[in-house]
N, C-alpha and C positions, 0 to 999 in steps of 0.2 A: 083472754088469750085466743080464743075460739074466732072472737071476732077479727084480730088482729093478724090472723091467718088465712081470714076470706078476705082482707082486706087488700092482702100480699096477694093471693092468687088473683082476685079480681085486676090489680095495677098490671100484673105481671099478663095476663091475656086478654088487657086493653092494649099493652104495647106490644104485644105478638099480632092483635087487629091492624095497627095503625103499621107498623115493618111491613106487614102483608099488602096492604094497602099499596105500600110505596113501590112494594114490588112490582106488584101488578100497574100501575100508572107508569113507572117507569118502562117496565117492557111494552105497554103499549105505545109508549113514544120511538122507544129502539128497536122493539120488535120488526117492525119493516125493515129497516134499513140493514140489521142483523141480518136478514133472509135473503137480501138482493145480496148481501156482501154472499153471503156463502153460497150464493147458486151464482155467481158471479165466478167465483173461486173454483169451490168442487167439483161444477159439473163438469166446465172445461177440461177440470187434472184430469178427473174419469175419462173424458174422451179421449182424451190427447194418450192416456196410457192405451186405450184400445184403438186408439190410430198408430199407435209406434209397433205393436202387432200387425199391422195389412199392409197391405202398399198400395195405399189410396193415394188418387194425386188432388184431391179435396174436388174432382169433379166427379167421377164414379166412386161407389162406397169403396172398390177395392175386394180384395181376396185376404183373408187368414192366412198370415205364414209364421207364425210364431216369435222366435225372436231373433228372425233369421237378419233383420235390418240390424237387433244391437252385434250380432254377429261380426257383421261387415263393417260395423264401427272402427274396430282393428285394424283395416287395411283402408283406412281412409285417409288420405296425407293430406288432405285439405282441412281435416278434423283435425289433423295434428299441427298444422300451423295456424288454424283459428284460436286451439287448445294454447300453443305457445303463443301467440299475439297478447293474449286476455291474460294468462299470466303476466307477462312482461308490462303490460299497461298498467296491473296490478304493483308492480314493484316499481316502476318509475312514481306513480300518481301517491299511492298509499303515505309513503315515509315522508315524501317533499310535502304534499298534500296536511299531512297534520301538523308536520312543522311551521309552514310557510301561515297554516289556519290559526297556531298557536302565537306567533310571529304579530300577525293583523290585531287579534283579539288584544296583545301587550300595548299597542300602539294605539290603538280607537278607545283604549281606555282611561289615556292622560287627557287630563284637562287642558285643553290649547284651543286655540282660536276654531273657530270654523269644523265641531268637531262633530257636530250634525249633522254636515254638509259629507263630511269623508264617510261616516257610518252609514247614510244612504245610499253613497255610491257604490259601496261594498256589500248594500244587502239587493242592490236594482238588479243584479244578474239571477238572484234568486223567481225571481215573476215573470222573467223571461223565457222563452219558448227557447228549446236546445236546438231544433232545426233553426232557429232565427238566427242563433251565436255561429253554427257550422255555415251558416252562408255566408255571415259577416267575414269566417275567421277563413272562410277560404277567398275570398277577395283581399284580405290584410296578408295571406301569406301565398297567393298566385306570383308563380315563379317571373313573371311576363311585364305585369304592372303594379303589384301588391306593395304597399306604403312599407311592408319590412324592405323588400330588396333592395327598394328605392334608397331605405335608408344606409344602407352596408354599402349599397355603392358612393352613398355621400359622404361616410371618412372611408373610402379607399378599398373595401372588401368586397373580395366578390360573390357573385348572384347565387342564391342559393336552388334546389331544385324545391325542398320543401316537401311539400302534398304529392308532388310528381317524382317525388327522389324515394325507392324503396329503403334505400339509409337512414333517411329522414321523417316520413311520411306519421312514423307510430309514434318518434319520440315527439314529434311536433302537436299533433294529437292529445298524447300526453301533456306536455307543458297548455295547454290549452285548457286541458277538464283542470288542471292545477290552479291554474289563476285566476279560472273563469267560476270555479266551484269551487272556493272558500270557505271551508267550515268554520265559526269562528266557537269555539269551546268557552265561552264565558260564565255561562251557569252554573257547574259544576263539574268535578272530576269525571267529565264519562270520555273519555282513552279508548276503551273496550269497545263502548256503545258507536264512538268516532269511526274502527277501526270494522267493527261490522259493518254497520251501514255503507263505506267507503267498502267493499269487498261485493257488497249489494248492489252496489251503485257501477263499480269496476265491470260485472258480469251481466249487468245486464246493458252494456253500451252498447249503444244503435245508433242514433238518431245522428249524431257528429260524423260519424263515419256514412252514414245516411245521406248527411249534405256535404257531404267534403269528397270522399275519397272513394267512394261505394268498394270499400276492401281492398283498391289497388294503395300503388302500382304495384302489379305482380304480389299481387294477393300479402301484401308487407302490411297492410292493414286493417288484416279481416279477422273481424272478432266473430266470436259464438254464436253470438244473437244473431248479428250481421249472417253468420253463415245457415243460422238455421231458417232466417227469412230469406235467402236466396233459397233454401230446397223445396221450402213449401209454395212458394210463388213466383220464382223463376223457374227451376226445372220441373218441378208440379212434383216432386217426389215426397207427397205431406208424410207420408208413414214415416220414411225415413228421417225427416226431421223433427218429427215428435219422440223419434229414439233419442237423437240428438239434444233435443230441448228437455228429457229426463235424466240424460250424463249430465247437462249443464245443471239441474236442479239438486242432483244430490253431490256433487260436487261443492257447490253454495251451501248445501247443508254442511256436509263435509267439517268444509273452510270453517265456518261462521261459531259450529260446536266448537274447535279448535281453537278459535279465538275465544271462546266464552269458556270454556275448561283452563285458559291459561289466565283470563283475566281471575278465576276464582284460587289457582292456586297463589297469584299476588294480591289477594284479596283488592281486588279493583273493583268495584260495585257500580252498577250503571247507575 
């Protein structure tokens, strides 16, 4: 019996050797990469919160004034229609966006001719660079020579303004990230997982509006991000827009709890 007991501890504190082991090998492979990620991450959040205290314009450190920038958050009407642009992107792009995703995946998944050939074409926008799509898609929709107007005007309609029309400019935008960024939901039930990510993806738009519209015309264009890279590097006011870039961060928190509380009360599981 006696033996059958050392026999049990000895197996059992060879495979607590050999776990430990694995530990340790594995974190020496991930260990780096784990460290760059989080001093990639952290240190920045750290600064950026004690830059949203001074009013540094990223070339002198700046003076300590408290929270006198989230103060003036309030009376900011540029904030309030960056604030409203990014929502409204968000409700145009979101609903269409996982329909149109759900739509594609139905389609690329019948068996038919050439069906290799369609599911490349629909994953090619994925490895492509977002400024690369916003140059294309502002030549395709240039009010002046752009292959769309071109084409309205060939059955009979007329010219649109587009990118230069403040009417236009966000919905256009939108229909843009929608067909240009096709999620296709094939794997598994994730709705929630779709629905986060797409609110992740809504909030932190730049780059489109970067090479299309730089937040015009009359500011009908201008998102978050967009706004808080014009304060840090157009008008040099970095404090101020690291206030701005922590609205925008717990806001995304906000949302994204919101969506993962509501996917648990329909038990939607990522």
């Amino acid at each position: 019996m006696a033996t059958t007991l050392d026999e049990a501890t000895i197996a059992r504190q060879a495979n607590r050797r050999i776990r430990r082991s694995d530990n340790i090998t594995g974190w020496a492979f991930a260990g780096p990469s784990v460290i760059i990620v989080l001093g990639l991450s952290f240190i920045p959040m750290i600064w950026a919160a004690y830059l949203s205290l001074t009013d540094s314009n990223l070339v002198s450190p700046g003076h300590f004034i408290g929270f006198a920038n989230y103060a003036a958050l309030a009376k900011d009407p540029m904030l309030r229609q960056a604030f409203t642009n990014t929502l409204l992107l968000a409700v145009m792009y979101l609903p269409i966006g996982l329909a149109a995703g759900l739509g594609v995946a139905i389609l690329l998944n019948q068996k038919i001719k050439l069906i290799g050939f369609y599911r490349t074409c629909f994953l090619v926008p994925f490895v492509a660079s977002t400024a690369a799509e916003g140059i294309l898609f502002g030549f395709i929709f240039d009010p002046n020579f752009g292959i769309v107007n071109a084409g309205l005007q060939a059955v009979g309609l007329p010219r649109q303004g587009f990118l230069q029309d403040p009417s236009q400019a966000l919905a256009v935008l939108a229909i843009v990230y929608k067909f240009w960024h096709v999620t296709l939901p094939t794997v598994r039930p994730v709705t929630i997982f779709l629905l986060v990510w797409g609110l992740i993806d809504v909030f932190q738009f730049f780059d489109l509006v970067y090479t299309t519209t730089r937040g015009g015309p009359l500011n009908s264009t201008l998102t978050l991000v967009y706004y808080i890279w014009e304060l840090a590097f157009q008008f040099f006011t970095a404090g101020y827009g690291a206030a701005v870039a922590y609205v925008l961060f717990f806001t995304s928190l906000i949302a994204i709890i919101a969506a993962l509380a509501y996917g648990r009360r329909r038990r939607i599981t990522l």
